[in-house]
Each structure stands twice: as C-alpha cells, then as structure tokens.
C-alpha positions as CSV (number, residue, x, y, z in Angstrom):
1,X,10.9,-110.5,111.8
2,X,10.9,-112.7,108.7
3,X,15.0,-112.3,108.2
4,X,17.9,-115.1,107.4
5,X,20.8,-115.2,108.8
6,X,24.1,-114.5,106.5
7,X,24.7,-117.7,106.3
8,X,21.5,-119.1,104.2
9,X,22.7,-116.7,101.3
10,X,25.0,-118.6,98.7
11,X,28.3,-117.5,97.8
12,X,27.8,-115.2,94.8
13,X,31.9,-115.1,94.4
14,X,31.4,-118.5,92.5
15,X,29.6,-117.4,90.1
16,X,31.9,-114.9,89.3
17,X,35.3,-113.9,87.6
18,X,39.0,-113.4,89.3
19,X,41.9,-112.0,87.9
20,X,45.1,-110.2,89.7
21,X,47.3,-107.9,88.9
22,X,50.2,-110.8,87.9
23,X,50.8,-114.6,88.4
24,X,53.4,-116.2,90.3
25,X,55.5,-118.2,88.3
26,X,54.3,-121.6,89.7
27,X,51.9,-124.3,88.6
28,X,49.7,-123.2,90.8
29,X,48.7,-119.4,92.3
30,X,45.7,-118.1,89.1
31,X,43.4,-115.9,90.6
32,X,40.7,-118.6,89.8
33,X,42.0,-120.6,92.7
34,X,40.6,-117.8,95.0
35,X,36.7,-118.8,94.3
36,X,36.9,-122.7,93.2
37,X,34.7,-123.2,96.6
38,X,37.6,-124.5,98.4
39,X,39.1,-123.7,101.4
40,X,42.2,-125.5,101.7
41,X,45.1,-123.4,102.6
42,X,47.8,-125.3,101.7
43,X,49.3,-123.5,98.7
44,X,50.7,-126.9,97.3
45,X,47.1,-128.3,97.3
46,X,46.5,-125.8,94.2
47,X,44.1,-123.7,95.8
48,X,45.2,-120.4,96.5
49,X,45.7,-117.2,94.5
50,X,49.3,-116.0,94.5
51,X,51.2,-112.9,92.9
52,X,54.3,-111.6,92.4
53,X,56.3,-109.0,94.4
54,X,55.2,-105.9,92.6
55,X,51.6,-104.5,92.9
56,X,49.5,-107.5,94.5
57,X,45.5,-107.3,93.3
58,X,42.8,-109.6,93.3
59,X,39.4,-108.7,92.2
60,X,36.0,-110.8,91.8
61,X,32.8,-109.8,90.5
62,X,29.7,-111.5,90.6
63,X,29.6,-111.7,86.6
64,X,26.5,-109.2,85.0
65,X,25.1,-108.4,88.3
66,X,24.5,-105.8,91.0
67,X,24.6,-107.3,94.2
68,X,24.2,-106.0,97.7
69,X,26.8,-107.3,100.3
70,X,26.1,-109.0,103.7
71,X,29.9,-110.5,104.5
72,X,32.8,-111.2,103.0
73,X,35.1,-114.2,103.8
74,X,39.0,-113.9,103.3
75,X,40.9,-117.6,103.7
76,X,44.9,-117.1,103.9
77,X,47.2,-119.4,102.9
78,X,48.7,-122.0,105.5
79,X,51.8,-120.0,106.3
80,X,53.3,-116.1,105.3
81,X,50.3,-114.5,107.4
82,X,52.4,-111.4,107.1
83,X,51.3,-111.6,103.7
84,X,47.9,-110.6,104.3
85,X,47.8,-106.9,105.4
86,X,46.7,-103.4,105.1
87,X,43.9,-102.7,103.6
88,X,41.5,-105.0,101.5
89,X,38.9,-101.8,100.2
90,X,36.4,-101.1,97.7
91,X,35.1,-97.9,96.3
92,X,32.6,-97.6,99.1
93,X,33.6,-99.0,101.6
94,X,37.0,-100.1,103.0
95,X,38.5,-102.5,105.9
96,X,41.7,-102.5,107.6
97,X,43.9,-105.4,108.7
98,X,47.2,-104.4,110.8
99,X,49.9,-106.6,110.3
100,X,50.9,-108.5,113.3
101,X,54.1,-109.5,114.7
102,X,55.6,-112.4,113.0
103,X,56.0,-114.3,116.0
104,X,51.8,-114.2,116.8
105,X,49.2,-116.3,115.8
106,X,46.5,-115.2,113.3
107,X,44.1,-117.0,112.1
108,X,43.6,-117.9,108.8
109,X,39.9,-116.6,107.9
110,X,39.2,-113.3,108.1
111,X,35.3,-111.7,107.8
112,X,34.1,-108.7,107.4
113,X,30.4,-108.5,108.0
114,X,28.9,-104.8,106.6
115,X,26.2,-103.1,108.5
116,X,26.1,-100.9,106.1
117,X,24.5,-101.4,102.8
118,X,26.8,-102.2,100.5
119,X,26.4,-102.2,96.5
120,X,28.5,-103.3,93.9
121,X,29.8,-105.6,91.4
122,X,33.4,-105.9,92.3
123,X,34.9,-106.9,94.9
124,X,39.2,-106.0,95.0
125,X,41.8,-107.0,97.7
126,X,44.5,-105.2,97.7
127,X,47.9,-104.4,99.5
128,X,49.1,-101.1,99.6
129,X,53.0,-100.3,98.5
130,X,55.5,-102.3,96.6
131,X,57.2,-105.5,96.8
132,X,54.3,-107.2,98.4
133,X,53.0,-110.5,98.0
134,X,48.8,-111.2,98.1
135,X,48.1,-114.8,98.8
136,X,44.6,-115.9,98.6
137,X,43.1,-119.3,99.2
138,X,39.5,-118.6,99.2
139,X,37.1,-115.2,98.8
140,X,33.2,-115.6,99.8
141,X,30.5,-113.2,99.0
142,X,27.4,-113.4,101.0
143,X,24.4,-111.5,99.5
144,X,21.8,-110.6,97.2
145,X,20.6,-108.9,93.9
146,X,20.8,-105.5,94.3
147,X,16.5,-104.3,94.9
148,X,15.2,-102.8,91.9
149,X,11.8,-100.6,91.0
150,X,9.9,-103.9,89.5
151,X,7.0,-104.0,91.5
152,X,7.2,-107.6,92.6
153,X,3.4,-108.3,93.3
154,X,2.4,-108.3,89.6
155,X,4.1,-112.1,89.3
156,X,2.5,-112.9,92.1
157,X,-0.9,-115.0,92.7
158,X,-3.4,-113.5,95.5
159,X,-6.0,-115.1,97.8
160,X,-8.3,-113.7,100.7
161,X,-10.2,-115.3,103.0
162,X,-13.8,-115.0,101.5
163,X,-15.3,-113.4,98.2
164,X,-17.7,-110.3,98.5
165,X,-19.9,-110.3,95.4
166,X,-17.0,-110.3,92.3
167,X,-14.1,-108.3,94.2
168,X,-11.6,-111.4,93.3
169,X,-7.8,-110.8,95.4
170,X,-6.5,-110.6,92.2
171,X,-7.6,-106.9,91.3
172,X,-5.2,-106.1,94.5
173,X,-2.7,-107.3,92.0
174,X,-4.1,-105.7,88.4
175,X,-2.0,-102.7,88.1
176,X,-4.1,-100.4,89.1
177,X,-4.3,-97.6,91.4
178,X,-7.7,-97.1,91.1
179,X,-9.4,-96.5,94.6
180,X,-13.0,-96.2,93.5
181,X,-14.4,-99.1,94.5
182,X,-18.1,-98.6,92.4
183,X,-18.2,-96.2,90.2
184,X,-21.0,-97.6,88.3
185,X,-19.1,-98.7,85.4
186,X,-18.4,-101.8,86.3
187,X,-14.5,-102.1,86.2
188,X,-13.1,-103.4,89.2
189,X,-10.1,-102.6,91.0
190,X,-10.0,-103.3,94.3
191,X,-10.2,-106.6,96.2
192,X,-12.9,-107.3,99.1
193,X,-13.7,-110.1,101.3
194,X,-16.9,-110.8,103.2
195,X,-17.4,-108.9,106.9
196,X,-16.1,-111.4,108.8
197,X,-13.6,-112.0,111.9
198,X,-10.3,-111.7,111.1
199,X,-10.2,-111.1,107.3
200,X,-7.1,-111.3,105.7
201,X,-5.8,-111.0,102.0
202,X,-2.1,-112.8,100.9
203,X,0.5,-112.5,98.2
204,X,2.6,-115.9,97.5
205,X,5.6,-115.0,95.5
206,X,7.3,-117.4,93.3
207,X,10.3,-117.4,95.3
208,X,11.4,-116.1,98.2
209,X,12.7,-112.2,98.1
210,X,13.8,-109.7,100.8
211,X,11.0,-107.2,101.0
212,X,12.1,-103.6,101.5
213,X,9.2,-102.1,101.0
214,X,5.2,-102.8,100.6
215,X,3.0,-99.9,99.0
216,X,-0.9,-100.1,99.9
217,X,-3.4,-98.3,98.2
218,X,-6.9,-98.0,100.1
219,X,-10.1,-97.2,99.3
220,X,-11.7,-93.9,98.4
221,X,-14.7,-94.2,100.9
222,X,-15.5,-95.3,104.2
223,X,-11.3,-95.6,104.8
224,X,-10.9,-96.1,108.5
225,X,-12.1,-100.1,107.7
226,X,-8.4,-101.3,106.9
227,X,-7.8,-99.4,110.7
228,X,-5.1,-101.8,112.9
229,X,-4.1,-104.1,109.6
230,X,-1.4,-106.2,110.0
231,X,1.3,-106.4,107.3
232,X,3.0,-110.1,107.3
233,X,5.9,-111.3,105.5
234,X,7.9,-114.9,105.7
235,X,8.4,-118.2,104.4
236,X,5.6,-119.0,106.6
237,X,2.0,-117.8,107.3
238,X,2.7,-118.1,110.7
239,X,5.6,-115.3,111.0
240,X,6.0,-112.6,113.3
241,X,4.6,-109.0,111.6
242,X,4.1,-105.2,112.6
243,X,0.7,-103.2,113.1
244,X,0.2,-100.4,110.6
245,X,-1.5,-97.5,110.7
246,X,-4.4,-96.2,109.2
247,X,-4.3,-95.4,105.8
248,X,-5.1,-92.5,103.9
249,X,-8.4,-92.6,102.3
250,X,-8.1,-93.4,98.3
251,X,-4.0,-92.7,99.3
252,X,-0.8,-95.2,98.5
253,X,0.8,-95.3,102.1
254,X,4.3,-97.0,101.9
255,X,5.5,-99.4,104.7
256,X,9.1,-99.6,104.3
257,X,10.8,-102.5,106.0
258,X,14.0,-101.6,107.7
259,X,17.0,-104.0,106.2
260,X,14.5,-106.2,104.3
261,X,12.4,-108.9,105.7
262,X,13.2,-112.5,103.8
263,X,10.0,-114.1,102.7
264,X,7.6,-115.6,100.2
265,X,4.2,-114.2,101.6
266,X,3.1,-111.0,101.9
267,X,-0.3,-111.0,104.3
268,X,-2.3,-108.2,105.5
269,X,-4.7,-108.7,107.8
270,X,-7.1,-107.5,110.1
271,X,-7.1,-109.3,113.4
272,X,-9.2,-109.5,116.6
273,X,-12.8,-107.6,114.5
274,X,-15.2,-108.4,112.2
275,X,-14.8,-106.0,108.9
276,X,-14.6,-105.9,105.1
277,X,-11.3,-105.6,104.0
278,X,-10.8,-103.9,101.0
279,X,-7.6,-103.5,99.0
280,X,-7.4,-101.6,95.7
281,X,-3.7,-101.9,95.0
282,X,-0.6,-103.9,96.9
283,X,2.6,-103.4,95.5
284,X,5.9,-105.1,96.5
285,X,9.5,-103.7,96.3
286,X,12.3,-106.0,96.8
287,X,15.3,-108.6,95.6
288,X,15.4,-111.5,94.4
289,X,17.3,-114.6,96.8
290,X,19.2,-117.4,95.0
C-alpha cells in the first residue's frame, strides 16, 4: 500500500499556539517553550513549559485548522518525573499515565500513537487535582488536514495511454457525471484510450494527499470492459495497488481506501488484456500532506 510512516508527517504543534493555565514565576517556563522545536529537557536551558501549583494546563492548537492525529510526543523535563502524571486527555479521546514510584526510572518521552481516528484542533495536557505542577519541555503533533468533500481530481492534470478518436483523459476530470458516451450531440464526457494491452488512464496531483476514497463513474453501455481494473495510488507509478470489481453500468461505484493511502497518482488500469478503457468521471476524496 502507498502509506508513510508517522514519522514523514511534520510536526503541526509548531505551527500552532500554547498557553497554560498560569506561569511559574521564573524567567523561564511560557507555555511557548513547549513547541519552540526543541527537545532539551533541562529546565534551565529555557525550554520547557512550567506552572504553578494550582490547576496545571497546557493546550496547543494547530492555529485555523482541522487536523487529524497520528501521534503525539510528550518530552518531560530532566528531573521531577512525578510531575508528569494522570491523565493527558482530549474531548475524544483520552490517555493515562500512572505515576511511578519516585525511586524508578522513567523515561523522559512519552508517545501516544492513535489507532483511532482522531480529529481536532486542540490538543490539552492536563493533571487532574490540586497543587500539581505540569512541566513540559516539548509537545509534537504528527498528522494531517482533517479530509474534506473537495473532490480533489478537478486540480489535477490526466493522461492515458493512447487517444481513441477525441475522448481526451481530461473529460475523466470535467465535472461531469455524464455516462453516455455518444449521444449524438457531440459533448463529450468520458475519456477512452485505444483497444490495446494494458490500457491505463492516471491522475497526477499537485502534491501529494492521503486518498480515502476514489469514486468512478462508468459507462452506460457495453460496461463489463472496465472488468478486473486496477486502482493505483503512490508517489510512484510503480506502487503496489488492489483489483476492483466490476462496475455498475452508467453507476458511480466508490472504492474507499481503508486509513488513506499517501500518494500523488491515482492510476487505474486494466492489466494482462487488450480493451478500451473508458472513464466518464474519476473523482478523488482526500487531505492535503504538508
């Protein structure tokens, strides 16, 4: 499958904005110093967050943004670990930290990694009760723009493999549903390559997104052609894909792509036959990666 790991996905936390629930009196400890981009845990480096005893909390948001959530990295400061505890938690989802024994070891970065989707635009640590302290010398947030209805394949530019008559890839692109692929009117709507071996049609985004789902509309006659397509998506056209089923005739079938697939192409292909293939609307539902 076309996917990323975690790890290619910048830190949206830096774009964003902290504040806490109160400042300890010090030079140092703004909620800022929680997403400068530095891990350093040595409070007197000027780096970490830092409240008072009453009600500790520390939010971040990505600013103006949905995002969807794939970790989120927690760096404590170099010594109090007891300081970190309970539960950091968000509306939707929340994570549990037991305290442990002064005398352990704990390390000093904690992640939480959601299997879940998660959406949001805040992001709050928080420890329950009163007269506790919240020490914080560096929040990450791995993930993405949250998907939206924008069908993505509109900005996109389209090629095939060959040219039957006028049928350009781009009328895959145009819009429009229509499935009648000559009606005698001469407005065009669907995209067709020559009957050849191993005909293929591609999307190239602008930029690379994480496809959820890809809608295909087929034509009205003679619909068992696009039967054993492939449906593609990656950085590269050489990516791993799935086999699709037939679809309906002059129908919009809708191959949803479990937890996204990261890519820049969208191909669809038939492989292994000679055939037309003939696409009268592809439409493209995802997010946009940084």
């Amino acid at each position: 499958m076309g996917t990323c790991a975690v790890s290619t996905y910048q830190n949206v936390a830096l774009r964003g904005k902290a504040t806490q629930s109160n400042r300890y009196e010090h030079v140092f400890g703004s909620a800022s110093n929680a997403i400068d981009g530095n891990r350093d845990n040595t409070f007197d480096s000027g780096s970490c967050s830092h409240t008072e005893r009453k009600q500790p909390l520390v939010e971040s948001g990505p600013a103006g943004a949905l995002h969807r959530h794939l970790r989120h990295h927690l760096q404590q400061r170099d010594c109090c670990p007891e300081r970190l505890g309970h539960s950091p938690h968000r509306q939707l989802f929340r994570q549990q930290w037991c305290n442990k024994p002064s005398n352990s070891t704990i390390e000093a970065l904690h992640t939480m990694t959601f299997t879940d989707r998660v959406e949001g635009r805040y992001v709050t640590v928080r420890i329950l009760g009163d007269g506790k302290v919240l020490t914080l010398c560096e929040v990450e947030v791995y993930g993405y723009h949250a998907p939206t209805e924008e069908n993505l394949a509109i900005q996109g530019k389209a090629a095939q493999s060959s040219l039957y008559s006028f049928y350009s890839p781009y009328y895959a692109i145009d819009g429009s549903r229509d499935s009648k692929f000559d009606d005698g009117s001469k407005v065009m709507s669907c995209s067709v390559t020559n009957n050849e071996l191993n005909p293929w049609w591609r999307l190239t985004l602008h930029k690379t997104h994480k496809v959820f789902s890809v809608k295909i509309t087929n034509r009205n006659a003679v619909p068992e052609r696009i039967n054993g397509a492939e449906i593609r998506i990656g950085d590269s056209l050489v990516n791993n894909g799935a086999d699709n089923p037939s679809i309906p005739s002059g129908q919009t079938t809708e191959f949803e792509v479990a937890n996204g697939m990261d890519g820049r192409y969208v191909y669809i292909g038939i492989p292994g036959r000679k055939e037309w293939l003939t696409l009268c609307e592809v439409e493209v539902f995802g997010s946009a990666l940084d």
